[in-house]
PASEBA-1860 file (N, C-alpha, C; in nm, 3 decimals):
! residues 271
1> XXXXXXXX> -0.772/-5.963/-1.716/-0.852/-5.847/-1.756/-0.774/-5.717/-1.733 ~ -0.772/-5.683/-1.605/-0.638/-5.564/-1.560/-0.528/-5.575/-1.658 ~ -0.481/-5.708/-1.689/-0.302/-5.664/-1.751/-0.333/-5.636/-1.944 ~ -0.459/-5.668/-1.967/-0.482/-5.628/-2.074/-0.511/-5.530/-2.123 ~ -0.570/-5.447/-2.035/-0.639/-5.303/-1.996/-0.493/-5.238/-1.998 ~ -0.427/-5.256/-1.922/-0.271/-5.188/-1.902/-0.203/-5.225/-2.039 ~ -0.230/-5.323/-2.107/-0.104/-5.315/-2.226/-0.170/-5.295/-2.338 ~ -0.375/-5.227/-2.330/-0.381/-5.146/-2.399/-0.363/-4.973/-2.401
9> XXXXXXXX> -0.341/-4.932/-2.287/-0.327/-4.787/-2.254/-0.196/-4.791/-2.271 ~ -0.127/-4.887/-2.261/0.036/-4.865/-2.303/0.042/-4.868/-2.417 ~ 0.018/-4.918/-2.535/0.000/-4.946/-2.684/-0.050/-4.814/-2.698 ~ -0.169/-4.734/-2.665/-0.198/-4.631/-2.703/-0.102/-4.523/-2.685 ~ -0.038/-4.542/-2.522/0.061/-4.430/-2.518/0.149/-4.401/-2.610 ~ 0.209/-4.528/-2.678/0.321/-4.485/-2.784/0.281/-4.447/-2.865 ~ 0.168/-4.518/-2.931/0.105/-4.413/-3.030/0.089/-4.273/-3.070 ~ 0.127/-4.185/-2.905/0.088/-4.059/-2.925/0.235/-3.979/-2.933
17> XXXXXXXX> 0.212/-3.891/-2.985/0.315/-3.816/-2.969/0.384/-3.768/-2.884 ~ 0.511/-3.703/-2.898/0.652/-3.670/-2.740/0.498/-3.585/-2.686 ~ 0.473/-3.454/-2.801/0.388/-3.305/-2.717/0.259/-3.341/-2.662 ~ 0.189/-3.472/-2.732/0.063/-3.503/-2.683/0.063/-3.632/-2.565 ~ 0.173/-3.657/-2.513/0.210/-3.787/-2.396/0.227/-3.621/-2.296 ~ 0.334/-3.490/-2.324/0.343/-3.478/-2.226/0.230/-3.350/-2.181 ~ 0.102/-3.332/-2.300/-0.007/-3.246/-2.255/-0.116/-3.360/-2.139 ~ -0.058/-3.475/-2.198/-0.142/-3.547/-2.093/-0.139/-3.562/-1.965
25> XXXXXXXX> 0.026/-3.561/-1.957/0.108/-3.533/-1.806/0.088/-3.426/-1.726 ~ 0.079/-3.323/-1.809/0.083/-3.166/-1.718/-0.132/-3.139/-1.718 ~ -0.172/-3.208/-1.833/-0.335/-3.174/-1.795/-0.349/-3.295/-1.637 ~ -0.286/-3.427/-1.623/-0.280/-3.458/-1.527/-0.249/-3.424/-1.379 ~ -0.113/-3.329/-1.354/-0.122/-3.294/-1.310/-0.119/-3.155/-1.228 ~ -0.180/-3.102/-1.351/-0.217/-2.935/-1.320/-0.383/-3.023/-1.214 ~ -0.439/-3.102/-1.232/-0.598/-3.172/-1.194/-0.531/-3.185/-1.063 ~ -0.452/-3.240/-1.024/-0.339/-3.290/-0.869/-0.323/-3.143/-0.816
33> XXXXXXXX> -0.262/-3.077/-0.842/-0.191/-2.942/-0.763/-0.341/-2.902/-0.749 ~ -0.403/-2.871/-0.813/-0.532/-2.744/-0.806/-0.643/-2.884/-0.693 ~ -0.646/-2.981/-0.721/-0.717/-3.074/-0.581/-0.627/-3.058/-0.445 ~ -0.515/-3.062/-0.470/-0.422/-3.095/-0.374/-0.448/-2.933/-0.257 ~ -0.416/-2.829/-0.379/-0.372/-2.671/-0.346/-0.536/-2.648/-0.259 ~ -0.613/-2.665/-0.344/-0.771/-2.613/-0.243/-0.832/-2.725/-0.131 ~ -0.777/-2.856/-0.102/-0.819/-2.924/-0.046/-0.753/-2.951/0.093 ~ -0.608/-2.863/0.054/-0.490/-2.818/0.167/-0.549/-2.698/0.220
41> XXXXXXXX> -0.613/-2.586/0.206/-0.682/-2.506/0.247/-0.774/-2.493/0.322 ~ -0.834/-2.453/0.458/-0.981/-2.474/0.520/-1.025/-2.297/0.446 ~ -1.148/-2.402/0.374/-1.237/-2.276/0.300/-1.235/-2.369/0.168 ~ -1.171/-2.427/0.120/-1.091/-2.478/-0.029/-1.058/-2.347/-0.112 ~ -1.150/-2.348/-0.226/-1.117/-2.234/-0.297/-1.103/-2.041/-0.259 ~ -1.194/-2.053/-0.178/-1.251/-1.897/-0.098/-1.081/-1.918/-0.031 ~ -1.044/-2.021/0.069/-0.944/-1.995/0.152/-0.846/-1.974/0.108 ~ -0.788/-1.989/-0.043/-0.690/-1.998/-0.114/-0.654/-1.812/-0.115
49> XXXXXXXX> -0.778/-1.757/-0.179/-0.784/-1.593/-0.196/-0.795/-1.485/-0.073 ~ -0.840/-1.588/0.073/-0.803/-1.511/0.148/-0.685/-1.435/0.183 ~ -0.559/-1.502/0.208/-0.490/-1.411/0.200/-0.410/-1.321/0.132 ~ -0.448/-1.329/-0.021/-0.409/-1.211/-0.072/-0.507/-1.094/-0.069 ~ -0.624/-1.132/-0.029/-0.725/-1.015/-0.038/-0.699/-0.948/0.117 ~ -0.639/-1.041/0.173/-0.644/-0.969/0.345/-0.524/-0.870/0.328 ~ -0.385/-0.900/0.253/-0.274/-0.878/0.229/-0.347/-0.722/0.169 ~ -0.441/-0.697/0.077/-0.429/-0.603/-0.012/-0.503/-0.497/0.073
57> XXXXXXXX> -0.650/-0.534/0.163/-0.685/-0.479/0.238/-0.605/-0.440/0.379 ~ -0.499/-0.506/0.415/-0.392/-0.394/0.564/-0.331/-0.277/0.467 ~ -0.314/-0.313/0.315/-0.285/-0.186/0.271/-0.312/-0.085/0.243 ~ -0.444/-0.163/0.177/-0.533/-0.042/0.176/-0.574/0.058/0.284 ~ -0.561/0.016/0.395/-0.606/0.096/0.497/-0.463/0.182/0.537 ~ -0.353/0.123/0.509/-0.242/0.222/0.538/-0.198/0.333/0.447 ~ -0.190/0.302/0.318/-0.199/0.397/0.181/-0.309/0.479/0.211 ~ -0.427/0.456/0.264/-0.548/0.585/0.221/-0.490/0.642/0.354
65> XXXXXXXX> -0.449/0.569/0.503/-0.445/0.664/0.611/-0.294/0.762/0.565 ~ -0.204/0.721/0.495/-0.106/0.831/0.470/-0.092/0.866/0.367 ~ -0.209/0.856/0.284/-0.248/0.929/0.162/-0.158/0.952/0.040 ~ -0.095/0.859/0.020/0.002/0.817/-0.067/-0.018/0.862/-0.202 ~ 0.033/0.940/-0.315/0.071/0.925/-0.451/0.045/0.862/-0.551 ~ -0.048/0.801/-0.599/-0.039/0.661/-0.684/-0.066/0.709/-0.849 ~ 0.014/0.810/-0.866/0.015/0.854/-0.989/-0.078/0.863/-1.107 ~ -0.232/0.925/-1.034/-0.328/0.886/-1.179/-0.487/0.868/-1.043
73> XXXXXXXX> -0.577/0.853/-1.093/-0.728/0.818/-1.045/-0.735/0.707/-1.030 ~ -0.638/0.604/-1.043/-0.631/0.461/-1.050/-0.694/0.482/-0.869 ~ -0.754/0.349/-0.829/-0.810/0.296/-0.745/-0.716/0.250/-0.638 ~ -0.727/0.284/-0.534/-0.611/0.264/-0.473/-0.612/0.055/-0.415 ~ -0.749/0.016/-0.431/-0.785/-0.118/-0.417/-0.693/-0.163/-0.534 ~ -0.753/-0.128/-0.667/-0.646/-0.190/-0.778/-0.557/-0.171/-0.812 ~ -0.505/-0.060/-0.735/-0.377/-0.008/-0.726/-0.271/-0.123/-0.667 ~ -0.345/-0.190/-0.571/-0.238/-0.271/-0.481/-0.320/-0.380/-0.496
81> XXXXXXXX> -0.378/-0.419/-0.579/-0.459/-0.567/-0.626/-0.336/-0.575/-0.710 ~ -0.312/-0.512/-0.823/-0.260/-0.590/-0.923/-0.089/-0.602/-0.880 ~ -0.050/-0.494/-0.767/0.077/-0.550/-0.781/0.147/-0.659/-0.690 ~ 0.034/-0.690/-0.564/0.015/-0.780/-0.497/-0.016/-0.886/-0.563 ~ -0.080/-0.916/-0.664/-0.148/-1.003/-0.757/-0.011/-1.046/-0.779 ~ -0.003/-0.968/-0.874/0.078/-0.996/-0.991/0.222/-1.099/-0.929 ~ 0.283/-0.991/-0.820/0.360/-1.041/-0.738/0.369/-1.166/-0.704 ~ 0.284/-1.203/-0.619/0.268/-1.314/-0.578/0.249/-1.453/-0.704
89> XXXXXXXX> 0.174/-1.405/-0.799/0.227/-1.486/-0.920/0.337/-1.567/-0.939 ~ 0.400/-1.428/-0.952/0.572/-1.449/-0.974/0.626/-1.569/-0.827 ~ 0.601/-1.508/-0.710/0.655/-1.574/-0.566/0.608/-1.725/-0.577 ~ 0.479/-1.710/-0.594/0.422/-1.853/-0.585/0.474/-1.965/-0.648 ~ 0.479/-1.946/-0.767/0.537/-2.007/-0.881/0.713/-2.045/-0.829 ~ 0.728/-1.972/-0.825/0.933/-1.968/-0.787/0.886/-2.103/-0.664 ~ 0.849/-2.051/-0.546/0.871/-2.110/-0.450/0.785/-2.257/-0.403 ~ 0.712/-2.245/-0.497/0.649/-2.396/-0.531/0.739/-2.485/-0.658
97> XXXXXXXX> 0.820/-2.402/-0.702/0.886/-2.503/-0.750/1.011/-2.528/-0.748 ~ 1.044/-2.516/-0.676/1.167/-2.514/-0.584/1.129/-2.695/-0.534 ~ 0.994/-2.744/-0.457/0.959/-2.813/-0.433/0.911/-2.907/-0.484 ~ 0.913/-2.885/-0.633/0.805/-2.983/-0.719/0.842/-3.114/-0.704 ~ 0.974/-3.148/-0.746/0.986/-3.256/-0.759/0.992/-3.294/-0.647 ~ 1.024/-3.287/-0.494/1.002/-3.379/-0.425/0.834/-3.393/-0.395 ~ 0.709/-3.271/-0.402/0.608/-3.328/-0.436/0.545/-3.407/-0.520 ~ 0.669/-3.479/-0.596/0.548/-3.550/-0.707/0.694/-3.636/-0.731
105> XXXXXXXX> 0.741/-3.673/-0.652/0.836/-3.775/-0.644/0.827/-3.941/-0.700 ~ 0.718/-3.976/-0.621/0.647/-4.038/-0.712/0.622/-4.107/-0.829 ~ 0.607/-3.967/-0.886/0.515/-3.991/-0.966/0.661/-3.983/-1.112 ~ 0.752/-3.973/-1.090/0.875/-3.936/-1.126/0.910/-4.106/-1.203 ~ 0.858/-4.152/-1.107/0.921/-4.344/-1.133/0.867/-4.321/-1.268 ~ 0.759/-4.310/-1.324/0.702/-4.338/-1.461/0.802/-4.224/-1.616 ~ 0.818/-4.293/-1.699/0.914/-4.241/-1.750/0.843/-4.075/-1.834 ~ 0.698/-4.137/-1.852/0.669/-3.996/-1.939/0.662/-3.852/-1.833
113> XXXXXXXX> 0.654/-3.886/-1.731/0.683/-3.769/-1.628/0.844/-3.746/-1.584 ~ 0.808/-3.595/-1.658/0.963/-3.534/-1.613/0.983/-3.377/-1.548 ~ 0.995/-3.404/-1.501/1.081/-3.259/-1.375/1.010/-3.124/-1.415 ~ 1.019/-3.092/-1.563/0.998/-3.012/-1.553/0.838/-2.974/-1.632 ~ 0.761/-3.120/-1.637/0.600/-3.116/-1.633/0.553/-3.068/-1.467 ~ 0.626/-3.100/-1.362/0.567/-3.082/-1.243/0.599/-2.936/-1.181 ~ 0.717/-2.855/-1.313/0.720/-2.664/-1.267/0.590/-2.622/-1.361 ~ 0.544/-2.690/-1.476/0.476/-2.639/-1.557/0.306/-2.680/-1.496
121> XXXXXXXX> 0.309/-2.732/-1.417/0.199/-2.787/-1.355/0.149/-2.731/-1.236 ~ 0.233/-2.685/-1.170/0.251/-2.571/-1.080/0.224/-2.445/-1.121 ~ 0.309/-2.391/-1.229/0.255/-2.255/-1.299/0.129/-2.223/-1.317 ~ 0.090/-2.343/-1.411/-0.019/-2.275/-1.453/-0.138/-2.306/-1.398 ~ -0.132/-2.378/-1.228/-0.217/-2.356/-1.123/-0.246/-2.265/-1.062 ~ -0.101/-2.214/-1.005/-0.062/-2.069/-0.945/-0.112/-1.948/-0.987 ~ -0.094/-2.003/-1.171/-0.150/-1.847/-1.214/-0.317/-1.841/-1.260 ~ -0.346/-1.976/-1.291/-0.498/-1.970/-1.303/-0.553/-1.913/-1.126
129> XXXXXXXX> -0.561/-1.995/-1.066/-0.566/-1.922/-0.873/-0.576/-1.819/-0.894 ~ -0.466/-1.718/-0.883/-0.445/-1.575/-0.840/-0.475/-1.512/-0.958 ~ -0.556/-1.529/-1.057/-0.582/-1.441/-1.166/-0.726/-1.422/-1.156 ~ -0.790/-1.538/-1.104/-0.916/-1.594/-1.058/-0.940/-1.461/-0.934 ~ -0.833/-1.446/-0.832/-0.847/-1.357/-0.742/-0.817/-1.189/-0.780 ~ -0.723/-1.154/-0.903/-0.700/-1.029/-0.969/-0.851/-1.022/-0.984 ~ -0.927/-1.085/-1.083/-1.038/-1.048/-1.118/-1.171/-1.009/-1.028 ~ -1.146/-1.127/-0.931/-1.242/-1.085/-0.806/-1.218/-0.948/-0.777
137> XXXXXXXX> -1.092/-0.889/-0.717/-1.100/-0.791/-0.677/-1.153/-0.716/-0.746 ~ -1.140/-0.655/-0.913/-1.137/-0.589/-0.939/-1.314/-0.567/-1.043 ~ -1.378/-0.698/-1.045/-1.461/-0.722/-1.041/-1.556/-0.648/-0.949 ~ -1.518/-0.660/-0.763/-1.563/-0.606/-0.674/-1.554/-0.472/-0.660 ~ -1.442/-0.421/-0.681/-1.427/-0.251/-0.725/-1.493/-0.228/-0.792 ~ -1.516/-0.253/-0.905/-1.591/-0.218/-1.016/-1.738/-0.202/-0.951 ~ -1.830/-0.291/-0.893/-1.953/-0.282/-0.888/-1.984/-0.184/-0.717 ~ -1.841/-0.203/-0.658/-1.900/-0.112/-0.529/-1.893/0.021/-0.593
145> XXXXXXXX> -1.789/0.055/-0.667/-1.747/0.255/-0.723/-1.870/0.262/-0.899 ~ -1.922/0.138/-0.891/-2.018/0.131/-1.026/-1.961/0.223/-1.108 ~ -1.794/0.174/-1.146/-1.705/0.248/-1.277/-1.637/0.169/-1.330 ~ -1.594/0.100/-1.420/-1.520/0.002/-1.496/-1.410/0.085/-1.557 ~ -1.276/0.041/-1.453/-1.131/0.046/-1.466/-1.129/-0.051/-1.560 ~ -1.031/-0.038/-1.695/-1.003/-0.116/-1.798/-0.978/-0.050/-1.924 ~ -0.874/0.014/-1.961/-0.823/0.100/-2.044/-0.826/-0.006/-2.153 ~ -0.752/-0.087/-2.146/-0.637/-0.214/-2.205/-0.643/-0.351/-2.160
153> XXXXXXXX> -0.759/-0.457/-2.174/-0.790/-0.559/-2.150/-0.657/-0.657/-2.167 ~ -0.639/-0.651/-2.344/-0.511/-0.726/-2.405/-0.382/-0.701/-2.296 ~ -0.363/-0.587/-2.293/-0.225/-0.609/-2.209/-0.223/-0.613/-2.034 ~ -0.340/-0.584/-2.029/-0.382/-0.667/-1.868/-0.364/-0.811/-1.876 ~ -0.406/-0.911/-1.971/-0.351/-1.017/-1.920/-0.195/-1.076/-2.005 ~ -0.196/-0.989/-2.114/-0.023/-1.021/-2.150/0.079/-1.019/-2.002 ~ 0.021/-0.893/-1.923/0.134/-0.882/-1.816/0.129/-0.991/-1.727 ~ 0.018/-1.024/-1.691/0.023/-1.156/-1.610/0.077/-1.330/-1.668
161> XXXXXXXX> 0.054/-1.273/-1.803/0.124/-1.417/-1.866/0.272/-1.364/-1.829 ~ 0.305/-1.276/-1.843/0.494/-1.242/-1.891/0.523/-1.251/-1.724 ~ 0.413/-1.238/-1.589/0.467/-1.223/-1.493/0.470/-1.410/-1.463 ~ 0.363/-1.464/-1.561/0.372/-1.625/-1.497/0.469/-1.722/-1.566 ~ 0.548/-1.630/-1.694/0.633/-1.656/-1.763/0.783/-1.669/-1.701 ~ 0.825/-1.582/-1.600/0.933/-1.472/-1.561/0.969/-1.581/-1.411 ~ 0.826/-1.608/-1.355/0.842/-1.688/-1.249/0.874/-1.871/-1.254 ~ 0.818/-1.944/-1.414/0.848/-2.019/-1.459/0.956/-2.056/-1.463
169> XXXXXXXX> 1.013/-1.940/-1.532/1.188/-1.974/-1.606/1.307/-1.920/-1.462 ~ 1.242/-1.884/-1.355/1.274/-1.878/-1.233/1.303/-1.987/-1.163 ~ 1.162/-2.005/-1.169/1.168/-2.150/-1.059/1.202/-2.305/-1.136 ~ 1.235/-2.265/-1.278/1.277/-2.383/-1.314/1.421/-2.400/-1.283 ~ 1.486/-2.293/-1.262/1.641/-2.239/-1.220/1.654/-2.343/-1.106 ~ 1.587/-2.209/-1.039/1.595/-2.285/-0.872/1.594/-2.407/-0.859 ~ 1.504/-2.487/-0.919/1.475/-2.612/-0.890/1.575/-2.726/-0.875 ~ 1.646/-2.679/-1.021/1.785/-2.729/-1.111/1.861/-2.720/-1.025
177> XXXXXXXX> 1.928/-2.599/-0.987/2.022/-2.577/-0.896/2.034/-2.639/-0.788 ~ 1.898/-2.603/-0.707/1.905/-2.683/-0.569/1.925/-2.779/-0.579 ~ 1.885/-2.896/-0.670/1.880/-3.028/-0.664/2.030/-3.079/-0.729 ~ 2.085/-2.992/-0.757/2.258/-3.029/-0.758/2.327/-2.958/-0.669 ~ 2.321/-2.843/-0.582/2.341/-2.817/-0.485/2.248/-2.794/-0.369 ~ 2.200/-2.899/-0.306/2.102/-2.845/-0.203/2.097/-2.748/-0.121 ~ 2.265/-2.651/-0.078/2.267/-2.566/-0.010/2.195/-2.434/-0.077 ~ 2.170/-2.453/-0.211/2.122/-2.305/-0.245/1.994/-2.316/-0.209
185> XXXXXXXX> 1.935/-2.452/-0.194/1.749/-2.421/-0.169/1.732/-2.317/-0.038 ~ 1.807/-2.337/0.055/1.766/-2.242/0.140/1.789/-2.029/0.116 ~ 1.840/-2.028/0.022/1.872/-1.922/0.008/1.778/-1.850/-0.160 ~ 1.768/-1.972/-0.221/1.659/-1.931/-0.305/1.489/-1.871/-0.268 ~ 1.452/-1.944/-0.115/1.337/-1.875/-0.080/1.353/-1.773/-0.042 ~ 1.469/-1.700/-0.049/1.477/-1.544/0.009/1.455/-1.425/-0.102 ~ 1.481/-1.470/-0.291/1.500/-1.405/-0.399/1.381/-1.303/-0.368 ~ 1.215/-1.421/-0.390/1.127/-1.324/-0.410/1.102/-1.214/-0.277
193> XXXXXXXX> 1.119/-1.274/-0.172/1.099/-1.148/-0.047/1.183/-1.013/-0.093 ~ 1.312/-1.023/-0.139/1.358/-0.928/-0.161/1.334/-0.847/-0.265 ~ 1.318/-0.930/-0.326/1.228/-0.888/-0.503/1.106/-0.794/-0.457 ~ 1.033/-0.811/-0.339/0.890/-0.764/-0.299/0.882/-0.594/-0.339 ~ 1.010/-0.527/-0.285/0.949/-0.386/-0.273/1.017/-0.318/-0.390 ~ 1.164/-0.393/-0.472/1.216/-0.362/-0.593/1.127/-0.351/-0.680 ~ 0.999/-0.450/-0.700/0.907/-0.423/-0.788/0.808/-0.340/-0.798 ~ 0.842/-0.252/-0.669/0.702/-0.137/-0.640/0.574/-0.211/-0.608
201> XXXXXXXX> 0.549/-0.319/-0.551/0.460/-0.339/-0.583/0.343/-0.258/-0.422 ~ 0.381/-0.228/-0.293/0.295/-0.158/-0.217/0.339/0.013/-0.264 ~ 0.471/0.031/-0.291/0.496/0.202/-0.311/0.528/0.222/-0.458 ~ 0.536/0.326/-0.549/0.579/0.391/-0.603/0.729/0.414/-0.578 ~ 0.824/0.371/-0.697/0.928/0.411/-0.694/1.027/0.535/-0.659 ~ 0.894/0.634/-0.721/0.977/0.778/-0.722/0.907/0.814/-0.588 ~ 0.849/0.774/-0.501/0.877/0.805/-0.397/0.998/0.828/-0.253 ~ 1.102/0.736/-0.336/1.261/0.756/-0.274/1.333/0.804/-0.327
209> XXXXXXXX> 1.455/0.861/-0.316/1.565/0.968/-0.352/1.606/0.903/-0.469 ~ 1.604/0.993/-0.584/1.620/0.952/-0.737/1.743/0.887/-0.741 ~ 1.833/0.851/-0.683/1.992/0.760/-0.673/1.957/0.634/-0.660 ~ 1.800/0.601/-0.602/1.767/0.494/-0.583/1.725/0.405/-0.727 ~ 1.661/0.503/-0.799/1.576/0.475/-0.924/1.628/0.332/-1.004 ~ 1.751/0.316/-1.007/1.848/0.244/-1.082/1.816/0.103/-1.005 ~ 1.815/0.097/-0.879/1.754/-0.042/-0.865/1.634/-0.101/-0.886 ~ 1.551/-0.023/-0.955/1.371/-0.025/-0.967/1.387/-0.083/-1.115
217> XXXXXXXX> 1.418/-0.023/-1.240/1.418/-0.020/-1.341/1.503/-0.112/-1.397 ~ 1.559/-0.158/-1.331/1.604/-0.297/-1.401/1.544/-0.384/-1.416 ~ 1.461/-0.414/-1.291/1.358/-0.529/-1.240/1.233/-0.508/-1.326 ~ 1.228/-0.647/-1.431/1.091/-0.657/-1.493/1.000/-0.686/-1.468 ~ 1.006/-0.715/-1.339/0.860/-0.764/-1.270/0.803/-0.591/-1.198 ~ 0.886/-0.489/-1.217/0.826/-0.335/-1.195/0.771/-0.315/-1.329 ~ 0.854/-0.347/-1.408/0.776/-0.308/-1.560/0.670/-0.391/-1.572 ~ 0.644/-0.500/-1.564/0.497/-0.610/-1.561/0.395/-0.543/-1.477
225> XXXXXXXX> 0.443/-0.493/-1.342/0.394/-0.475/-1.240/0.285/-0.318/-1.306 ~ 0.395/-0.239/-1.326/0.320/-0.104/-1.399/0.259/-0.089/-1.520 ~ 0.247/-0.190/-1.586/0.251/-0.169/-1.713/0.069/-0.248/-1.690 ~ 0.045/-0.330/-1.610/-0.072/-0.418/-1.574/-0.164/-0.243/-1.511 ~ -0.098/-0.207/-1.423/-0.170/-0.108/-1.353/-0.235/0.006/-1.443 ~ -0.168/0.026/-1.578/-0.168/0.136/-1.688/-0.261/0.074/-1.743 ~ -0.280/-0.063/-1.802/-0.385/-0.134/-1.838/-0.544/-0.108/-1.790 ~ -0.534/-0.103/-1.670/-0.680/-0.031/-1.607/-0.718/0.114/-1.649
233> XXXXXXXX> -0.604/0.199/-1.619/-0.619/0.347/-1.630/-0.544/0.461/-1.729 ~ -0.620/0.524/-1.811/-0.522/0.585/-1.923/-0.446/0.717/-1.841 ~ -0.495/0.727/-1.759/-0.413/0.857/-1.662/-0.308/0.766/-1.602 ~ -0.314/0.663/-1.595/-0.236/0.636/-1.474/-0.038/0.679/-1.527 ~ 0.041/0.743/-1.444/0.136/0.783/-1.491/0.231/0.687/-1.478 ~ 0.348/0.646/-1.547/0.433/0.572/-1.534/0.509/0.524/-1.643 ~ 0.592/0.661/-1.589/0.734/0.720/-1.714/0.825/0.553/-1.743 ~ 0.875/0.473/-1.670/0.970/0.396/-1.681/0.923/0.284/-1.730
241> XXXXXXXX> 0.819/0.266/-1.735/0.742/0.086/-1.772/0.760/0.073/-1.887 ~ 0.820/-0.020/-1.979/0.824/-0.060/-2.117/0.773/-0.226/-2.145 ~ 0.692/-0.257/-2.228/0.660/-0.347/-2.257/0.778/-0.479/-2.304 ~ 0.839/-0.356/-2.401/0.927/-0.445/-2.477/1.055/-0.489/-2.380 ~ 1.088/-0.422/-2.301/1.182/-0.445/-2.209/1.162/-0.597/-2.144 ~ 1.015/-0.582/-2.114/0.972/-0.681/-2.028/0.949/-0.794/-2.095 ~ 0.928/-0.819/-2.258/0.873/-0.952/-2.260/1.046/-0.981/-2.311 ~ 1.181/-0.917/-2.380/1.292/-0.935/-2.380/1.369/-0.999/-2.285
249> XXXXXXXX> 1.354/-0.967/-2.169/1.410/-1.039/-2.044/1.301/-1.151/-1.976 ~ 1.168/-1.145/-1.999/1.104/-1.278/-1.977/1.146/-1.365/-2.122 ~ 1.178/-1.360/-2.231/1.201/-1.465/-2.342/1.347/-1.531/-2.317 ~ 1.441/-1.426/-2.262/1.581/-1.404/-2.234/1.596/-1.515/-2.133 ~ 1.492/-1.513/-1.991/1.509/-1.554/-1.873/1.444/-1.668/-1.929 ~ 1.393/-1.734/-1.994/1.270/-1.861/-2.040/1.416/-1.952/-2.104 ~ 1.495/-1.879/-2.259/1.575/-1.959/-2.272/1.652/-1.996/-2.195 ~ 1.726/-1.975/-2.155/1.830/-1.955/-2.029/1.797/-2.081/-1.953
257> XXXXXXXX> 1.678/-2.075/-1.909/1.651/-2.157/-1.748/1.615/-2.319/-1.878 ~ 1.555/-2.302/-1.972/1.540/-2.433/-2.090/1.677/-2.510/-2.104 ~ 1.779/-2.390/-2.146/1.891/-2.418/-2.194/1.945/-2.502/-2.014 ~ 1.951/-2.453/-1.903/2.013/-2.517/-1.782/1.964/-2.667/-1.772 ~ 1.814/-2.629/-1.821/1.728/-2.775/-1.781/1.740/-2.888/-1.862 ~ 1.791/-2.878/-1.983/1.818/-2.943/-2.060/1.921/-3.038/-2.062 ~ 2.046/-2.947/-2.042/2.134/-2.992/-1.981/2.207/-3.076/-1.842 ~ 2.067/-3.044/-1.753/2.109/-3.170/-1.638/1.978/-3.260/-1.588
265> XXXXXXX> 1.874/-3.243/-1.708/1.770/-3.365/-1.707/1.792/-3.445/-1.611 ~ 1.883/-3.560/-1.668/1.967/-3.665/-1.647/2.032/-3.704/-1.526 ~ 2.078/-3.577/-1.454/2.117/-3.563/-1.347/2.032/-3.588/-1.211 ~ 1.917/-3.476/-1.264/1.810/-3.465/-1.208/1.717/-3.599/-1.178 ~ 1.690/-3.696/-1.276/1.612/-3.802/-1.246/1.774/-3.913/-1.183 ~ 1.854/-3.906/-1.177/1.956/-3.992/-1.145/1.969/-3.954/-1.011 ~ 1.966/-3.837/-0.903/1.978/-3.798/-0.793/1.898/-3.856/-0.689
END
């Protein structure tokens, strides 16, 4: 009964197509990470958003006590919701998949699962999660100041796709790399920490000596970062943010990390 059952779900598998075997893989286990991710948590889901909401609130209380700049009527809650948000997007993603494959190691033995269903399975956990928590916050702003921030719906969540895009073709890097050189894994969890304040995401750029500017404006996760924040507020100021910049170097950074992965598949399941 069992081996017939099995060599009809196998008969069906071939039947289906390369894109529809591997939507089945990643709807599989995007269901794993998001059980796994809230069930690893005490709280499950609530505990997941605690600490970015705790993260956004020590700031909040330090920005209003030194009365900081934030270029515009923007909210100083969603001020540092979205770039904490957003941020962490990007971090989460990188640094969970750095790990994937030995979490789902496993699950690796079976041939229609491959390496890089378990970064894409990760992503778009990471970013469903913390988008779930963007909205809370700003949800909650909204009904305590009873004013609805939201200039630009559409490119409020373009930026969070291009930021869950940016961290994808990141951590598919990392992943690659480490697992042909293991010495870089330890030095890859250091990218996004440093990445943290290049992207503006607690200060304003032009708050440091304009010589500095040049390291801000390269980084597209400042342009994602500002360009999300402008989305809420039509005052909000912010001379340097370009759209197009940003989805150029997320399409740029997507081929790139495809083109690496492609190339040492093979390697990767042989290691």
């Amino acid at each position: 009964m069992a081996s017939g059952r099995q060599a009809r779900d196998a008969d069906g598998l071939r039947r289906l197509s390369g894109w529809q075997v591997q939507w089945r893989v990643v709807d599989a286990l995007v269901y794993r990470e998001l059980r796994t991710r809230v069930s690893d948590v005490k709280g499950g889901f609530l505990g997941v958003l605690i600490q970015p909401l705790g993260l956004v609130a020590i700031w909040v209380i330090f920005l209003t006590a030194i009365n900081v700049n934030r270029g515009g009527s923007l909210n100083v809650v969603l001020f540092l919701g979205s770039g904490i948000i957003l941020f962490t997007i990007f971090s989460q993603i990188v640094n969970r998949s750095i790990t994937a494959m030995e979490a789902n190691e496993a699950l690796l033995f079976y041939k229609p699962v491959k390496p890089i269903d378990t970064v894409i399975a990760r992503t778009i956990s990471e970013t469903g999660l913390y988008t779930c928590c963007l909205l809370v916050i700003c949800v909650g702003t909204w009904i305590v100041l009873d004013h609805v921030y939201m200039s630009n719906l559409g490119l409020f969540f373009v930026t969070i796709l291009l930021a869950a895009c940016i961290g994808f073709s990141t951590g598919l890097i990392f992943m690659t790399v480490s697992h042909l050189m293991p010495a870089f894994k330890q030095g890859a969890f250091w990218v996004p920490r440093i990445l943290w304040f290049l992207s503006g995401v607690p200060f304003r750029y032009w708050i440091f000596p304009p010589w500095t500017r040049v390291f801000f404006v390269w980084n597209p996760l400042m342009h994602i970062i500002e360009l999300n924040r402008k989305s809420m507020s039509d005052d909000y100021f912010t001379p340097d943010a370009n759209l197009e910049y940003a989805v150029i170097c997320a399409v740029a950074l997507l081929t790139v990390s495809l083109w690496i992965y492609y190339n040492n598949e093979r390697k990767l399941l042989t290691l």
